[in-house]
Each structure stands twice: as C-alpha cells, then as structure tokens.
C-alpha positions, -999 to 999 in steps of 0.1 A, spaced: -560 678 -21 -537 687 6 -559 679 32 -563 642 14 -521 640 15 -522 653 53 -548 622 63 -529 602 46 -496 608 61 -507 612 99 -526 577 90 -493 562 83 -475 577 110 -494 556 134 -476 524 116 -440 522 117 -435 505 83 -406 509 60 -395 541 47 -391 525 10 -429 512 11 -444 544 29 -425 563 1 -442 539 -28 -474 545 -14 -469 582 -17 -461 580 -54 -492 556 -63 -513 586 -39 -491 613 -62 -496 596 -95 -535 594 -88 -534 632 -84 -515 643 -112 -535 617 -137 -566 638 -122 -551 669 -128 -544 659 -166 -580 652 -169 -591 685 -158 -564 703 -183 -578 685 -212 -615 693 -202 -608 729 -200 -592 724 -234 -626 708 -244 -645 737 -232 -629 762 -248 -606 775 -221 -576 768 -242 -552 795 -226 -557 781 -187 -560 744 -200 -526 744 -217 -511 762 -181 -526 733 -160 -515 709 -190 -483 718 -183 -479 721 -148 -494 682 -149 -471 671 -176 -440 684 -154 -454 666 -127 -460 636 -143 -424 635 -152 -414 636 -116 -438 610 -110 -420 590 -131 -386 590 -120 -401 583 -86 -417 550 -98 -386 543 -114 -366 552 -84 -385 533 -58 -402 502 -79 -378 488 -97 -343 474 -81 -310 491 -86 -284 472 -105 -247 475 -88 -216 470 -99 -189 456 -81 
C-alpha cells in the first residue's frame, strides 16, 4: 500500500497543480484504502477470526472518520462571515 501512495505522489510531483486538488486526490486515493481495509475486517469476522477482525475493524473505522473530515474539509466550500 505504501508503495501504491509513494507512486502516486512522485507521479504528481512531476505536475505542478494545486495544492487543494493534489490534496483531494489523496483523500479519494485514502478513502479507497480504508473502504478496502473495512472489507478485509468484516471477512475475518466472517471467517471466524473475530478477535483480529474487530482490531482491524477498528483501526478502519478510526480511519474512516478522518477520511471524513477530510472530504468535508477539502470538497465542500467554507462559509465566512463578515
């Protein structure tokens, strides 16, 4: 997985795009992993691994959470107040 993230970021280092839109395609790339890392908690659930499935279950779930402040940080515009 890290190797993925690490092609993926010298990739877009060769681009000089925004900041804002490298950082959203780092949360879609994030999101991806942590829905995948969901999936294998509940299949070790399903196989009768229950103690290491609920550990990844919740290591993904925490993750998840982060995942989404970031797409509500960086997809959806900020409302000021003057």
């Amino acid at each position: 997985m890290f190797s993925l993230l690490d092609m993926i970021n010298h990739y877009l280092g060769y681009f000089n795009i925004n900041v804002k839109l490298k950082n959203r395609i780092y949360t879609i790339v994030g999101a991806l992993g942590t829905i995948y890392l969901l999936y294998v908690a509940i299949r070790w659930i399903q196989n009768g691994y229950w103690l290491r499935g609920i550990g990844i279950l919740l290591v993904g779930l925490i993750l998840a959470y982060f995942t989404v402040m970031n797409v509500f940080l960086l997809f959806y515009p900020k409302e000021t107040t003057v």
